[in-house]
N, C-alpha and C positions, 0 to 999 in steps of 0.2 A: 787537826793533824799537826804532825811536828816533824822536826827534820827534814825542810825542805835545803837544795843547795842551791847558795846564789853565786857559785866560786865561776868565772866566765874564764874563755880561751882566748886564743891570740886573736879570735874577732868579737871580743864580746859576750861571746854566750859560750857552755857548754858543748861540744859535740855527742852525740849518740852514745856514741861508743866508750867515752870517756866518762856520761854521768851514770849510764850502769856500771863500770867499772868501779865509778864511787859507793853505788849504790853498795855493790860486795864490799868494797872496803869497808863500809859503815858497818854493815853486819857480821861480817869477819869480828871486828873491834869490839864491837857488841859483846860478844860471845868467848873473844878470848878472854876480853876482862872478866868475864863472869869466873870460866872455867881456869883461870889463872891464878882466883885467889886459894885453892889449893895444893895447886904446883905452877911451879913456873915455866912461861912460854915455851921457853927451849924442849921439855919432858912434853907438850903435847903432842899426840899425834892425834892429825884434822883429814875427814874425811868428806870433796867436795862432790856432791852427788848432781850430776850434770854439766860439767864442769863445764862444755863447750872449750873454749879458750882457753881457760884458767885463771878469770880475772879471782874469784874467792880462794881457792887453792894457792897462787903467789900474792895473795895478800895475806895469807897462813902463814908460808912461808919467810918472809918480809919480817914478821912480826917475830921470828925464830922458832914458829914449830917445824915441824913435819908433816907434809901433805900429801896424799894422793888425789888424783883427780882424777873423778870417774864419768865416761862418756859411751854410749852407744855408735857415736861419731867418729872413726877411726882420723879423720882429716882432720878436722877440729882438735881433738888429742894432739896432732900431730905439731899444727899451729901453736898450741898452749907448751906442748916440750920445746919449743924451738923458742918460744919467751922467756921458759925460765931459764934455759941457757946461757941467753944473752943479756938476762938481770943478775946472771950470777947465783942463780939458784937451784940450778941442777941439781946439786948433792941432796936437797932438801925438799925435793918435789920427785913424786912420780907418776905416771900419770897412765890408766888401765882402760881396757873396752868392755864395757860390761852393761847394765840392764838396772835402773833403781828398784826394780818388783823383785829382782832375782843376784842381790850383793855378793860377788865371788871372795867373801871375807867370814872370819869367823865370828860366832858370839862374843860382842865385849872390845873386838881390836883397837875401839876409838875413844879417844878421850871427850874429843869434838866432832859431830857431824853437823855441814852446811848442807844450804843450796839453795843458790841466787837462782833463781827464774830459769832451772832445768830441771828440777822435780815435778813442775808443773804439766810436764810434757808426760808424764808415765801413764799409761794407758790406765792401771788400774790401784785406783789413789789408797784404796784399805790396804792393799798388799804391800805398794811404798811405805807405806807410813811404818807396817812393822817390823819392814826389814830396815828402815832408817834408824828406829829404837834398836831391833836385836842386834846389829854391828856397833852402837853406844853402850859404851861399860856404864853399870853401876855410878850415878854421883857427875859421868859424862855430862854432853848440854848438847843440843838442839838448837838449829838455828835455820828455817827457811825463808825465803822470801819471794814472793810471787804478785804479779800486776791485778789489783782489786779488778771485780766484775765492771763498777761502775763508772771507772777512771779510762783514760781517754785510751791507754794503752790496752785495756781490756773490750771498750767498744771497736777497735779495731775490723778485727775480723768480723764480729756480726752488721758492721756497715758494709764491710766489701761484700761480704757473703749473699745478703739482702737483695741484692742485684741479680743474683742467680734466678732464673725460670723454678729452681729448687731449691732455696737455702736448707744447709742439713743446719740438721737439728745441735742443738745449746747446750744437753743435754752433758758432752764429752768435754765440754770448753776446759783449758787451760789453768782459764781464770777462777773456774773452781776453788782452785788453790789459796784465789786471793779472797775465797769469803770466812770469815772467821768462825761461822756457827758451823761449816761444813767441814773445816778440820778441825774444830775442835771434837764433833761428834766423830772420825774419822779415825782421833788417836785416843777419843773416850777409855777403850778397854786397854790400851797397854799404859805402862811404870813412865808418863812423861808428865809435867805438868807445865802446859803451855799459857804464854801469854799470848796475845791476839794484837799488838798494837797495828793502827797503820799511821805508815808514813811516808813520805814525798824523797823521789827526787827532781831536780830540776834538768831540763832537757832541750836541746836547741838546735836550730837550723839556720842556715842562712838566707832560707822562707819557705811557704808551704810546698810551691810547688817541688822544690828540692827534696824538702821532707819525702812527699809523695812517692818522688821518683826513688828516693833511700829503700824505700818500702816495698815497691815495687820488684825491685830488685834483688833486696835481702833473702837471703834462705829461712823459709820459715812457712808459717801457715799460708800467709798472702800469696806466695810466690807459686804456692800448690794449688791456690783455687786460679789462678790469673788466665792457665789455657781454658779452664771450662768458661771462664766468664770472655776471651777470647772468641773459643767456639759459637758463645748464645749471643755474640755482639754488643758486650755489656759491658765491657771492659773500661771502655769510653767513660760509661754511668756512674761505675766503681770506684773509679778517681775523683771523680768529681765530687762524690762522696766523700770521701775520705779526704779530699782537700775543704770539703764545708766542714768535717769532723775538725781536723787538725784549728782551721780555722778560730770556730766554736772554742776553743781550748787557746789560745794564742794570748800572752799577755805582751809581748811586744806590740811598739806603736812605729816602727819604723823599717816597716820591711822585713824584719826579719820573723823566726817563728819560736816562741820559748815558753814551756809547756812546765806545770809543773802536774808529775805524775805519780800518783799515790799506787804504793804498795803494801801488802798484810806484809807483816813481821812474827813469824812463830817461834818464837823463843822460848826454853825453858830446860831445867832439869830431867833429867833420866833418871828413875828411883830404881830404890831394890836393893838386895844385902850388901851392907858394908858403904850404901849412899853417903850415910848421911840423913837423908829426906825423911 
């Protein structure tokens, strides 16, 4: 693996919040480089498909494209306008509610389409995948990024889950995303030609049990199984889980908890008349 980050905070380590936000800037970077060497940054327009926040969307913008960012999350959305605001980026960002299976965009609008660990969440991965191509023009470029199956952020959920009297099925996981023969076979029939790398970001806490409780908390899948495992009185077990997981994973020797977590990277070209390709 490659491209892990060792860039630490005002205590050392990375925060959460701040090594995914690297993580989209990495593949922001990635991608504008690519699609840059035909026109320049300012003439893109980037579209971030899951945008949550908007950390890949004002890293678009940052760099001098033009972004929208897209969320089913009207809150979230709301959060991410109210950042580029106050980065100064308003004029340059916009930011929509919408569906990644179901893009309210036309054939071809984008020069670049991302998406940092929110495409991951669409219910239904063939129909994402060619509505992410059909809104990329011709010669466009491709850039997802999603938490491998087998990396600490994708054991996740099937450790807390495990605990259930009923763990559901693996079947719908997320981390799908982050296996490389599944999207590749995924965007097989349409005009993209993907690479598959994975790579690391680095990620930190001020120790497990903090970790734990971040998780606990956060909005997301954990936070959705927490009442049933609640209900079956398991909840206790789930932690404890999840803190041997994080554990397991810990390369800090000093109390603290610093993880380094591998993500697939799907990069590549959009073919088709007037590519290029």
């Amino acid at each position: 693996m490659s491209g892990s980050w060792s860039g630490a905070g005002p205590n050392g380590y990375a925060a959460a919040g701040d090594a995914w936000a690297h993580a989209a800037d990495e593949v922001v970077a990635r991608v504008l480089d690519r699609a840059a060497s035909t026109r320049p940054a300012t003439a893109l327009r980037v579209l971030d498909v899951g945008t949550g926040t908007g950390p890949a969307a004002l890293a678009a913008a940052r760099a001098g494209a033009r972004a929208v960012g897209l969320d089913p999350a009207a809150d979230l959305l709301a959060v991410a306008a109210a950042r580029a605001a106050a980065a100064g980026l308003g004029g340059r960002t916009r930011f929509v509610e919408g569906e990644a299976g179901e893009l309210p965009f036309p054939d071809g609008s984008f020069d670049v389409v991302v998406s940092t660990f929110g495409v991951m969440f669409a219910p239904h991965p063939r129909r994402a995948a060619a509505e992410l191509v059909r809104v990329c023009r011709p010669g466009g470029w491709l850039a997802l990024a999603a938490w491998t199956p087998e990396g600490v952020f994708g054991r996740i959920a099937p450790t807390v889950t495990a605990a259930l009297p009923e763990p559901p099925p693996a079947v719908d996981a997320p981390t799908r995303w982050g296996d490389g023969h599944r999207v590749r076979r995924w965007f097989a029939p349409l005009p993209v030609a993907l690479e598959t790398p994975v790579r690391e970001v680095r990620v930190g806490y001020p120790s497990v049990d903090h970790a734990v409780r971040a998780f606990a908390e956060k909005p997301g899948p954990l936070r959705g199984h927490r009442s049933a495992l609640e209900a079956a009185g398991r909840w206790g077990a789930a932690q404890e889980a999840l803190a041997a997981l994080f554990a397991a994973h810990n390369r800090a020797e000093d109390g603290r908890l610093l993880m380094d977590v591998p993500y697939l990277l799907a990069l590549g070209p959009v073919q088709g008349a007037g590519s290029g390709e």
